[in-house]
C-alpha positions in Angstrom: 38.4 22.3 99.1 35.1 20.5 99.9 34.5 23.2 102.6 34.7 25.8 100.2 32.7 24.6 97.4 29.9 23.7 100.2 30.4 27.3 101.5 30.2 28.9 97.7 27.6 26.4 97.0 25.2 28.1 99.7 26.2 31.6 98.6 25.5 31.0 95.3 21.9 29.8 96.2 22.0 32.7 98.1 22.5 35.4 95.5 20.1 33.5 93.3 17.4 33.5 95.9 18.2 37.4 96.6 18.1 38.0 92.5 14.7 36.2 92.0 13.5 38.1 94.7 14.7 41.6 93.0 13.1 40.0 90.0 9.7 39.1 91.8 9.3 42.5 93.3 10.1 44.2 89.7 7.6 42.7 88.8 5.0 43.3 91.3 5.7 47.1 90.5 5.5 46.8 86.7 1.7 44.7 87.5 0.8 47.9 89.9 1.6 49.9 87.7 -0.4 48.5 84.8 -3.6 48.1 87.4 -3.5 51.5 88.2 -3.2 52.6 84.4 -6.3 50.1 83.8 -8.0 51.1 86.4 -7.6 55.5 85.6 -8.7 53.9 82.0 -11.9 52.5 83.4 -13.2 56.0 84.1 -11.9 57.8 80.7 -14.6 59.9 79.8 -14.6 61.3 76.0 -16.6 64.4 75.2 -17.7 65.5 71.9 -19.9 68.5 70.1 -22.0 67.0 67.4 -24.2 69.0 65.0 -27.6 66.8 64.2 -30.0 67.2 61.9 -28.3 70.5 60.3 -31.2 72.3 57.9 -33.6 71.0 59.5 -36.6 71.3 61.9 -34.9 69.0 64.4 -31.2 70.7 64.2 -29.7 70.0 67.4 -26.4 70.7 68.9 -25.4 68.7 71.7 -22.3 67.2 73.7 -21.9 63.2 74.3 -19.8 61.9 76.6 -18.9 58.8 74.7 -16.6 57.3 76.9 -16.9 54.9 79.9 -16.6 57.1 82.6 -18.0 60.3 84.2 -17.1 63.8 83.1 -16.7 66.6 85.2 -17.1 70.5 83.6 -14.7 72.5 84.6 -14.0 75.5 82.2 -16.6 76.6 79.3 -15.0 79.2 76.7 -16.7 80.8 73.6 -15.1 83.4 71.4 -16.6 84.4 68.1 -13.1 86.3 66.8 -14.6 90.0 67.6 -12.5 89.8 70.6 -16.0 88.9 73.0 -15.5 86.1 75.6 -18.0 83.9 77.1 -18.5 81.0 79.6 -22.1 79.8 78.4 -23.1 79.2 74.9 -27.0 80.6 75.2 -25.7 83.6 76.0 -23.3 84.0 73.1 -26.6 83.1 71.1 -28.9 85.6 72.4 -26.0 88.4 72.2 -25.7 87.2 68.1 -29.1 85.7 67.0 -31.8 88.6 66.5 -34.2 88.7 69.4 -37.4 87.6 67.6 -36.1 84.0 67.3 -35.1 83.8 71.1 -38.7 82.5 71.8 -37.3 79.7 69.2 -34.7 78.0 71.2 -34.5 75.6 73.7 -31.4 76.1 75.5 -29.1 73.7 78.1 -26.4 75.4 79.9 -22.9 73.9 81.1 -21.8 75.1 84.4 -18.0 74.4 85.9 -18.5 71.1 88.2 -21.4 69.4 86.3 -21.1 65.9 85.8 -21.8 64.3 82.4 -22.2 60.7 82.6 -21.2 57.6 80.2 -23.4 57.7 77.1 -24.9 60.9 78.0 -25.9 63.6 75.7 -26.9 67.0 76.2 -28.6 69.1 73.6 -27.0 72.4 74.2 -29.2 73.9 71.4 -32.2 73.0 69.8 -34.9 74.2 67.9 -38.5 74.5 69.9 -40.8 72.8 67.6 -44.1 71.5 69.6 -45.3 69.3 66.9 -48.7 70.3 67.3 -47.6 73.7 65.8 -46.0 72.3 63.0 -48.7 69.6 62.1 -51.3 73.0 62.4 -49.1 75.2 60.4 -48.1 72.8 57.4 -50.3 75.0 54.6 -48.5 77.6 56.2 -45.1 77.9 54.5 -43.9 81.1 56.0 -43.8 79.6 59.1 -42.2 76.6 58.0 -39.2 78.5 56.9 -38.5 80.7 59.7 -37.4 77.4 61.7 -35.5 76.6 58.7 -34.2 79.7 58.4 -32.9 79.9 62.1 -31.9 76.4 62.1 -29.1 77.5 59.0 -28.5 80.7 61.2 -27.4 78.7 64.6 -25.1 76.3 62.1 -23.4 78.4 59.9 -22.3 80.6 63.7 -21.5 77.7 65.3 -19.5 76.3 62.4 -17.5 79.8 61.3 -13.8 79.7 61.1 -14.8 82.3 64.1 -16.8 80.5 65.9 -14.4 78.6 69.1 -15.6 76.5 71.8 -13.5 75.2 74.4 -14.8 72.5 77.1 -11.8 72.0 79.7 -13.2 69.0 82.0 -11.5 66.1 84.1 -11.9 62.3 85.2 -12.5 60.8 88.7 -8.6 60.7 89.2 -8.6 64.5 87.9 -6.6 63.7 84.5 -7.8 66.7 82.6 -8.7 67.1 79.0 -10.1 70.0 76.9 -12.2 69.5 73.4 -13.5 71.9 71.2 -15.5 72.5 68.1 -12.4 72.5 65.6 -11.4 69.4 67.1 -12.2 65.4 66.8 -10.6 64.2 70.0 -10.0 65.5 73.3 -6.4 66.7 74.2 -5.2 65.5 77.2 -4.0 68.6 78.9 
């Protein structure tokens, strides 16, 4: 009888030793698991399109990357509902803007691969005012209102029920996302 409860003694420390070790490597996994999800976190980068400074001289519109890692382009999108497609925003503005406020625009492209960093923002569109012209031009009110006037042009098209912009971009670990101008967040896709 003492023989056996020696011998189920030591299996029973046995089985204990084997289930803390299940335990400890359960464990492990879970933490690995965690670290990686931290660590793809790290790098989350979060695009957005802003208007600025709508009816104004110094109307801008621009994308932020407002998150904590880079961005990476890789799909640009523009539809206006008339059934025209386009991969870069100038050009949509030059096909729908008349052509004698080209001259008035300064204009940033987005290509597929380009890399927005944390906390940086790119003014897509905004208005070319040297502000020697405008300090030289203030008794002249016809030329302060054509700025005006284009700056209300550019955000009533690029705030239309139309108007759609899609930015499709991805992280570091390639976790992709897509944003665009109806929207407040990106959508993981």
């Amino acid at each position: 009888m003492r023989k056996f409860r020696k011998l189920f003694k030591r299996k029973f420390i046995n089985y204990i030793a084997i289930a803390i070790s299940a335990l400890t490597l359960i464990a492990f996994i879970y933490q690995t698991s965690v670290i990686s999800e931290q660590q793809h976190m790290s790098v989350y980068p979060h695009l957005m399109l802003n208007n600025e400074k709508g009816g104004s001289l110094n109307y801008a519109y621009s994308l932020t990357n407002k998150g904590v890692g880079p961005a990476i382009i890789e799909k640009v999108r523009i539809s206006d509902g008339s059934g025209r497609f386009y991969d870069d925003l100038g050009l949509y503005l030059m096909d729908t803007i008349p052509e004698k406020y080209h001259s008035d625009l300064l204009i940033s492209n987005i290509t597929n691969g380009q890399l927005i960093s944390p906390g940086e923002k790119l003014e897509l569109i905004s208005l070319n005012n040297d502000p020697e012209e405008i300090e030289m031009s203030k008794a002249d009110t016809l030329v302060k209102v054509a700025p005006i006037i284009l700056s209300n042009k550019i955000y009533s098209l690029l705030n239309s029920e139309n108007f759609l912009m899609e930015i499709e971009y991805k992280s570091v670990y390639d976790t992709k996302w897509r944003i665009t101008n109806t929207t407040k967040s990106p959508e993981e896709l």
